[in-house]
BAPA-917635 format. One record per residue (C-alpha): residue number from 0; residue in three letters; x, y, z. Coordinates in steps of 0.5 Angstrom, whole numbers, plus 500, padded with zeros to 3 digits. Example, Ala and Ser with C-alpha at 12.3 -4.5 7.8 and 13.67 -1.06 7.14 Angstrom:
# residues 2
(0; "ALA"; (525; 491; 516))
(1; "SER"; (527; 498; 514))
***
This chain:
# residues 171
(0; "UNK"; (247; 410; 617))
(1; "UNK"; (239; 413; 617))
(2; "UNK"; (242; 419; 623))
(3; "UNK"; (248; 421; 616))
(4; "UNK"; (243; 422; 611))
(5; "UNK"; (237; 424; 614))
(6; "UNK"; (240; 431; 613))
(7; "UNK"; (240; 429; 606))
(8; "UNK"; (236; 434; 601))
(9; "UNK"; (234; 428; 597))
(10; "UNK"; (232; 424; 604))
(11; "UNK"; (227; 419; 603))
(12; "UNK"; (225; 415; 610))
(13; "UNK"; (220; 410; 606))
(14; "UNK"; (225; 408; 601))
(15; "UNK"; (231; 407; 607))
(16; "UNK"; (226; 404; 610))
(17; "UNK"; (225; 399; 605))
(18; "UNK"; (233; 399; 604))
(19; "UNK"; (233; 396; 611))
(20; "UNK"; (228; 391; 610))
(21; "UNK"; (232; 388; 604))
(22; "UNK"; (239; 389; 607))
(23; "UNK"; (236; 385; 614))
(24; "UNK"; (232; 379; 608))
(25; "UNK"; (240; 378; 605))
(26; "UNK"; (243; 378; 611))
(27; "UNK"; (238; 372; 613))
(28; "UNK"; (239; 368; 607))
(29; "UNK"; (246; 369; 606))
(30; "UNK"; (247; 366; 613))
(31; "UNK"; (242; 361; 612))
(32; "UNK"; (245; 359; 605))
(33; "UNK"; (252; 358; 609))
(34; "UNK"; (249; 355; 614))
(35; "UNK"; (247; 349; 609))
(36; "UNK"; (252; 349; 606))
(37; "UNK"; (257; 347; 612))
(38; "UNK"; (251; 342; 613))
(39; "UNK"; (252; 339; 607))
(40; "UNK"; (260; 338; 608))
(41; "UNK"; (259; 336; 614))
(42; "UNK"; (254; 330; 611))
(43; "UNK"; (259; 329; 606))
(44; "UNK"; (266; 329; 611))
(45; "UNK"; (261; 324; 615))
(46; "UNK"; (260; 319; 609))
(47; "UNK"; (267; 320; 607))
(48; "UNK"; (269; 318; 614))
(49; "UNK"; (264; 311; 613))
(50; "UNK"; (266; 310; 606))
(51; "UNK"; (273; 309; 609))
(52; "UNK"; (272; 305; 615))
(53; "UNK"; (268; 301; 609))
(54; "UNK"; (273; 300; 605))
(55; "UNK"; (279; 299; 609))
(56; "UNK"; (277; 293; 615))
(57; "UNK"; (277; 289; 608))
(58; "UNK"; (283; 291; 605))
(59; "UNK"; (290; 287; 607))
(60; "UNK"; (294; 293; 603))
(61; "UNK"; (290; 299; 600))
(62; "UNK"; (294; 303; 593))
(63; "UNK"; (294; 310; 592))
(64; "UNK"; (295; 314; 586))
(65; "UNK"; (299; 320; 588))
(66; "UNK"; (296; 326; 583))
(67; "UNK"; (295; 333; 584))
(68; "UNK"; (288; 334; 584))
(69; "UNK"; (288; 340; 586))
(70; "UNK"; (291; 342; 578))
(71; "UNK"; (285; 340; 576))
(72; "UNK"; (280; 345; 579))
(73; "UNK"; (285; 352; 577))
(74; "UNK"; (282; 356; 572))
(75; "UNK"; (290; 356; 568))
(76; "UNK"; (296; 352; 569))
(77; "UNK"; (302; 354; 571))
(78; "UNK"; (306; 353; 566))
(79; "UNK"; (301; 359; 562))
(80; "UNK"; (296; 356; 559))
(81; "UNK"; (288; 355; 560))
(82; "UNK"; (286; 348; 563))
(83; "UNK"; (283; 343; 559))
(84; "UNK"; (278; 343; 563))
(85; "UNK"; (271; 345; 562))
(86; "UNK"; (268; 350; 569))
(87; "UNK"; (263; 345; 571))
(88; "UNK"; (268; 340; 572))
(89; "UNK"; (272; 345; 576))
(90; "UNK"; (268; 346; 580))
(91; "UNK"; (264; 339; 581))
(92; "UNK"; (272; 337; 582))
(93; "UNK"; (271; 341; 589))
(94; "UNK"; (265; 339; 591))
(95; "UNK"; (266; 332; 591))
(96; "UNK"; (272; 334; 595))
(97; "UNK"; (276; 327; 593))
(98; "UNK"; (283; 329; 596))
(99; "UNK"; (278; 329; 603))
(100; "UNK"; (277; 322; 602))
(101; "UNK"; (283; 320; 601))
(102; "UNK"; (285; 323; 607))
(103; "UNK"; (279; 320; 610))
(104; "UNK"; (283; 313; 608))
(105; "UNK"; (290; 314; 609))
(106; "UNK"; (287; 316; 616))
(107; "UNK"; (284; 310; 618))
(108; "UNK"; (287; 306; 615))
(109; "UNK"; (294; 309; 619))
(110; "UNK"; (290; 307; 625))
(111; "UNK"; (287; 300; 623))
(112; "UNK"; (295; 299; 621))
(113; "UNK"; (292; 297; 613))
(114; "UNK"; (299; 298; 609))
(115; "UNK"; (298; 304; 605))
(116; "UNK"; (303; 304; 597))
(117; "UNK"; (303; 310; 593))
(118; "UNK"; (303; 309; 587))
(119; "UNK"; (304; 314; 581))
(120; "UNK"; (299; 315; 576))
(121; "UNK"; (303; 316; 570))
(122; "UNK"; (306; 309; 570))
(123; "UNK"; (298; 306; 570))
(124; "UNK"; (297; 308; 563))
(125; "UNK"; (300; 301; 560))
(126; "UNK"; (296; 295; 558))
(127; "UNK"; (294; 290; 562))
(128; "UNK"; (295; 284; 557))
(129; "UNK"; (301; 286; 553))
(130; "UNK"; (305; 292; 558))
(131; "UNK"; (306; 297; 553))
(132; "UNK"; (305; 304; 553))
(133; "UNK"; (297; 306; 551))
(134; "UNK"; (295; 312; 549))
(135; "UNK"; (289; 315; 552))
(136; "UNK"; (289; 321; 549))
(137; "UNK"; (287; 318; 541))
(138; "UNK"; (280; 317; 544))
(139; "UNK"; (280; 323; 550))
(140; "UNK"; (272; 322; 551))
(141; "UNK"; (271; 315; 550))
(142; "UNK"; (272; 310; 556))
(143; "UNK"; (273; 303; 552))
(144; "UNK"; (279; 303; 549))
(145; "UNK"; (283; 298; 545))
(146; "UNK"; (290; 296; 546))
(147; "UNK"; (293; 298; 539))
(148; "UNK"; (299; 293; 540))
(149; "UNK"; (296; 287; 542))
(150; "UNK"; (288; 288; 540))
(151; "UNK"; (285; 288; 547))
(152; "UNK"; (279; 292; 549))
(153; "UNK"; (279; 295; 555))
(154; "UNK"; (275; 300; 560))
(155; "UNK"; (281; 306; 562))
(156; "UNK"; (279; 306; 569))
(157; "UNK"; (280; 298; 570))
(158; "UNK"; (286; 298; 566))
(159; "UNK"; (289; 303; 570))
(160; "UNK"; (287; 300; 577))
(161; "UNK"; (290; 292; 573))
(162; "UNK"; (296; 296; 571))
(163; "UNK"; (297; 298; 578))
(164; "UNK"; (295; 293; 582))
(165; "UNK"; (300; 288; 577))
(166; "UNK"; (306; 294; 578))
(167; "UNK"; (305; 294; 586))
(168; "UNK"; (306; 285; 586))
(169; "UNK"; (299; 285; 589))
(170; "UNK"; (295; 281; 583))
***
């Protein structure tokens, strides 16, 4: 590049000179910065890798929700309207990476032979005490919620895995 504009009128030795530091400084860091970036998901994949090993030697049979995760993390849907979901919890939803553990699960839990059920998400959404439909969207940002058929309260997350666990015969 120096030997093209050398013949320049408006060359300036000190000020490539000065381009060529910095681009050789970026240069550096964007390598630095991808090589912690691979390190920290190899961390994360190996802890993953642990975590399912944990969960499955002390299951008989391990339920899964089958859901799209990756529709959360798209900026519109495919239907043409905006995703709900605000960038941060976009961006957190890859960073966590959840469709890699599930991986990591259904993975280990082929080799152990653990039974592996899939369930659908949709059909979690009723009350565990009364089996009627809930609705979670009257109260999206609140995690307790009160069944309005038979007046029980309920965590959302628990409610969903009794739900599951009681449609799959497990419980």
């Amino acid at each position: 590049m120096a030997a093209e504009w050398s013949h320049h009128s408006e060359w300036h030795p000190e000020a490539y000179s000065q381009f060529e530091k910095w681009r050789r400084e970026d240069k550096r860091l964007r390598l630095w910065e991808r090589n912690q970036r691979d390190k920290i998901i190899r961390r994360r994949n190996d802890q993953y890798r642990q975590f399912a090993r944990d969960i499955v030697e002390d299951a008989s049979s391990i339920t899964i929700n089958v859901l799209d995760l990756s529709a959360l993390s798209r900026v519109d849907k495919p239907s043409g309207g905006e995703n709900p979901l605000p960038a941060a919890a976009r961006h957190y939803r890859t960073v966590a990476a959840i469709s890699i553990l599930r991986k990591f699960v259904i993975e280990r839990a082929q080799k152990v032979g653990t039974n592996i059920i899939f369930s659908d998400a949709a059909k979690d959404r009723v009350c565990h005490s009364c089996q009627k439909p809930v609705n979670y969207a009257a109260s999206p940002f609140t995690h307790q919620y009160v069944c309005e058929t038979c007046g029980a309260s309920f965590d959302k997350d628990l409610n969903s895995c009794r739900s599951m666990l009681m449609r799959v015969g497990t419980t």
